[in-house]
C-alpha positions as CSV (number, residue, x, y, z in Angstrom):
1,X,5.6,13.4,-27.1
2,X,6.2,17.0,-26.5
3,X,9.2,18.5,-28.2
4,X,10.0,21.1,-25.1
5,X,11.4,19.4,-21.9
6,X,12.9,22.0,-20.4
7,X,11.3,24.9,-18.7
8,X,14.0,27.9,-17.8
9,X,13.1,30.6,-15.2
10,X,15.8,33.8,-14.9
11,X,15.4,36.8,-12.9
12,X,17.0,39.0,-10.0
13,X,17.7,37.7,-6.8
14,X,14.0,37.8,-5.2
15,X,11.9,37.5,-8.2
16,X,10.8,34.3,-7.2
17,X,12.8,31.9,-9.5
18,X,12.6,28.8,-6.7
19,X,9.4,29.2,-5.3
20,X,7.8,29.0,-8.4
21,X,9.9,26.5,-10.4
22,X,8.9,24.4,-7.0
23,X,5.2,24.9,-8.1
24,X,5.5,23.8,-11.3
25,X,7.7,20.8,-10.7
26,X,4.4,19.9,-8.5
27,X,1.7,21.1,-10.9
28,X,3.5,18.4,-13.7
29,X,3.5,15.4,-10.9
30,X,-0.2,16.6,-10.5
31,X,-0.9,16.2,-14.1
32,X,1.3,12.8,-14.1
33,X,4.7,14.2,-15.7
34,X,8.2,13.2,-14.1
35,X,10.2,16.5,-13.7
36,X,13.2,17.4,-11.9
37,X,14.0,20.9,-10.3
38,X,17.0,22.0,-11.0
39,X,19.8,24.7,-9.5
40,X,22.9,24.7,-10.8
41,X,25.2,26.4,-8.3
42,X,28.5,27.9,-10.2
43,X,30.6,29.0,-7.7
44,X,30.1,33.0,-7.6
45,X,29.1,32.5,-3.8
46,X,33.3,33.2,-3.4
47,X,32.4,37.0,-4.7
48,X,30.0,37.0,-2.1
49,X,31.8,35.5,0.7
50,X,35.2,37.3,-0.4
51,X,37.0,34.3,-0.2
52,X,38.6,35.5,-3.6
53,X,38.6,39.3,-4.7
54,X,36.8,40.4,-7.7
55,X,38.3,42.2,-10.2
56,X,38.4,45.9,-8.9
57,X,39.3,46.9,-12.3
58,X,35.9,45.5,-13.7
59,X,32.6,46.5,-12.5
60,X,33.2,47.2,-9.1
61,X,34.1,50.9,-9.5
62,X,37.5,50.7,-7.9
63,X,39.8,54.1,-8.9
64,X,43.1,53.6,-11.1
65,X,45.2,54.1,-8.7
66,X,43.4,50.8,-6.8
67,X,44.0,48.8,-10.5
68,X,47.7,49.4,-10.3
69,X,48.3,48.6,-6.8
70,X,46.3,45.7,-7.7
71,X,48.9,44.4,-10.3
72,X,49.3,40.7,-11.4
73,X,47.9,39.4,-8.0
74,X,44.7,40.3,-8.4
75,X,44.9,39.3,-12.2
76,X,45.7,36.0,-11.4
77,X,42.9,36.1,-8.7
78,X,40.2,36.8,-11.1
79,X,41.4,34.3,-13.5
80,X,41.6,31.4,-10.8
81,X,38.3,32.5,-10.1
82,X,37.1,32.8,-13.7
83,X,38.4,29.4,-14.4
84,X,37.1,28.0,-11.3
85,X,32.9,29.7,-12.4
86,X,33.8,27.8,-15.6
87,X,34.6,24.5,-14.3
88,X,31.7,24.5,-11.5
89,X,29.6,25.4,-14.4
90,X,30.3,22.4,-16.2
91,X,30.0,19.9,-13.6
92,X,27.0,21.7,-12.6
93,X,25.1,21.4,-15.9
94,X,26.2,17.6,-16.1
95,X,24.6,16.9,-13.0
96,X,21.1,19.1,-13.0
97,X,20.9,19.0,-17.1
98,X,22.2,16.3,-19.0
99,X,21.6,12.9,-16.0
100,X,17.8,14.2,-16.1
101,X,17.3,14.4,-20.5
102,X,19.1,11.0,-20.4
103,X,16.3,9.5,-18.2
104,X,13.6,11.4,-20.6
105,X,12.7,13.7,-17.5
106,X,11.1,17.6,-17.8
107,X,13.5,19.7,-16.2
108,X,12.3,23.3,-14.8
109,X,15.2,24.9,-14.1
110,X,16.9,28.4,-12.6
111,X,19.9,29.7,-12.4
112,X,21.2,28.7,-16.0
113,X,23.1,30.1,-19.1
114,X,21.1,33.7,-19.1
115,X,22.0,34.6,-15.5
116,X,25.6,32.3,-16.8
117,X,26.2,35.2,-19.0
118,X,24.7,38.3,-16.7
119,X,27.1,36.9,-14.0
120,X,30.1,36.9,-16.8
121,X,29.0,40.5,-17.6
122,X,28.1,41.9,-14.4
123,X,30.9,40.4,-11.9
124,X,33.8,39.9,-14.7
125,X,33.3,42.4,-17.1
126,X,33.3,40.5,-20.2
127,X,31.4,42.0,-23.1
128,X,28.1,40.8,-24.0
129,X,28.6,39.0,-26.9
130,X,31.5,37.3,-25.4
131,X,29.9,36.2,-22.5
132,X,26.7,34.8,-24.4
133,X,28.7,33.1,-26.8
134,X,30.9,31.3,-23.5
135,X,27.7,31.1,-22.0
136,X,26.4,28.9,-24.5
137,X,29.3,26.7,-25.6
138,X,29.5,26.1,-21.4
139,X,25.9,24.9,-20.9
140,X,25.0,23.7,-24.7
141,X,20.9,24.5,-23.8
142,X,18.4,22.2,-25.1
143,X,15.6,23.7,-26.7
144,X,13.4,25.0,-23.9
145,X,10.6,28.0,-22.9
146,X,12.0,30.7,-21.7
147,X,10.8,32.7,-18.3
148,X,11.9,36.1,-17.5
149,X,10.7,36.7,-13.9
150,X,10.6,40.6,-13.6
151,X,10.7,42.5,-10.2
152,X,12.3,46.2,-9.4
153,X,15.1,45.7,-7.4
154,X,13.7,47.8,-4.7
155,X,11.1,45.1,-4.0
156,X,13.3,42.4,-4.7
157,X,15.4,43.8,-1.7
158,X,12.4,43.9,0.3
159,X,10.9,40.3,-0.4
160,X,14.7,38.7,0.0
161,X,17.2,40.8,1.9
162,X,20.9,40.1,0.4
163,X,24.2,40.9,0.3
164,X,23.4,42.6,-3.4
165,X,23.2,46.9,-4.0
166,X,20.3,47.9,-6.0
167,X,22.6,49.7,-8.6
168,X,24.3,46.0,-9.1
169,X,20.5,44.1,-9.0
170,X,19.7,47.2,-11.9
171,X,22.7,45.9,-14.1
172,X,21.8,42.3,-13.8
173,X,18.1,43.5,-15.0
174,X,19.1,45.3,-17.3
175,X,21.5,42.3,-19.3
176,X,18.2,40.3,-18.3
177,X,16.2,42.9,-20.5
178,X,18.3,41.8,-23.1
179,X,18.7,38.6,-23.7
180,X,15.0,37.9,-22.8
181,X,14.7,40.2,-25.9
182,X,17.0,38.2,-27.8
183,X,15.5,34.6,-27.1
184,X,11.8,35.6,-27.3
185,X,11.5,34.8,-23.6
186,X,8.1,34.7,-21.7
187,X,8.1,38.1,-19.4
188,X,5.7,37.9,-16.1
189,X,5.7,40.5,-13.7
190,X,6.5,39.0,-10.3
191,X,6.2,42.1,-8.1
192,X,2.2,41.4,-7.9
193,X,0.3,38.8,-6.2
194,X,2.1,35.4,-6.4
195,X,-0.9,33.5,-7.4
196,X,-1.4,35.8,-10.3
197,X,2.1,35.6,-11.7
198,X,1.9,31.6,-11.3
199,X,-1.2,31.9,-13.3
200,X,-0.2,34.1,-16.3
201,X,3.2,31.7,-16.3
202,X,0.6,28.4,-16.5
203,X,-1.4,30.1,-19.2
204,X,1.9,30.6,-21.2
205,X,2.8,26.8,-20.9
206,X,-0.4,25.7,-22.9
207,X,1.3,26.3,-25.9
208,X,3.3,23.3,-24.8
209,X,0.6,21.2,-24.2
210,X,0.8,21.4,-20.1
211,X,-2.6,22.1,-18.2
212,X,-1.0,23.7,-14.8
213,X,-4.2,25.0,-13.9
């Protein structure tokens, strides 16, 4: 019936990826279409919780003299960690993406291959391309429309507190910038009123046929 099942929301940490993929999962049961919500969690709560190092050599502006002492430990700690992001990632996708299309079900989804690729940039410093090419092969996306939730990182901060800098929420906005670019991606402004950014995201799904309002 409608070629689009898949609606993809990526932003900063506090944009408001889950509160409003939770009111559009509700505004389609409203209008009488099945869809799933759906958060693929990869794994890069370790970086957080520091169960494994990141690379220091990468993005974390750790001196030389840290990247020697570091040595083939911490090499092989970023590439258990690496491989272990790629294999949650996997499994993840399975799970959230693929069980819901085979049962012919919307999906509204955060937390997929764009922010895939910013993590791969921003935490592993892998170039760009590289990373959206992995990113790809690693989540093979349906077609889908494209949501880039936009917020400064300053009121991101404010509206979730987090374990995140501003100067590492600016690089993740700044990849985001890009690829949103790239894949023609819907941009709304979430640092205004909810209700209004809810609104201009509705307006943008009647191209799909969807009456959110």
């Amino acid at each position: 019936m409608r070629q689009t099942r898949m609606i993809c929301l990526f932003g900063i940490d506090g944009s408001g990826k889950t509160t409003i993929s939770m009111r559009i999962v509700n505004a389609l049961a409203s209008a009488g279409i099945k869809a799933t919500y759906a958060r693929p969690k990869f794994g890069m709560n370790l970086l957080v919780k520091g169960s494994i190092d990141p690379p220091p050599y990468r993005s974390r502006g750790v001196s030389s003299t840290s990247k020697e002492k570091a040595g083939f430990m911490n090499r092989a700690k970023s590439s258990i960690l690496l491989i272990y992001f790629i294999t949650k990632n996997l499994l993840a996708i399975g799970k959230e993406v693929c069980i819901p299309r085979l049962r012919r079900r919307w999906i509204v989804i955060e937390r997929y291959w764009p922010d895939t690729m910013t993590d791969l940039v921003v935490d592993f410093g892998i170039p760009y391309k590289l990373a959206r090419a992995l990113s790809m092969c690693i989540s093979m996306p349906p077609r889908a429309k494209y949501f880039f939730l936009k917020i400064e990182p300053n009121s991101a901060i404010q509206r979730k507190p987090g374990p995140y800098s501003i100067e590492y929420l600016e690089k993740r906005t700044s990849i985001y910038e890009r690829v949103a670019v790239e894949i023609k991606a819907t941009e709304v402004n979430t640092g205004d009123d909810p209700d209004e950014s809810f609104r201009r995201l509705a307006d943008s799904l009647k191209d799909m046929g969807v009456n959110l309002s």
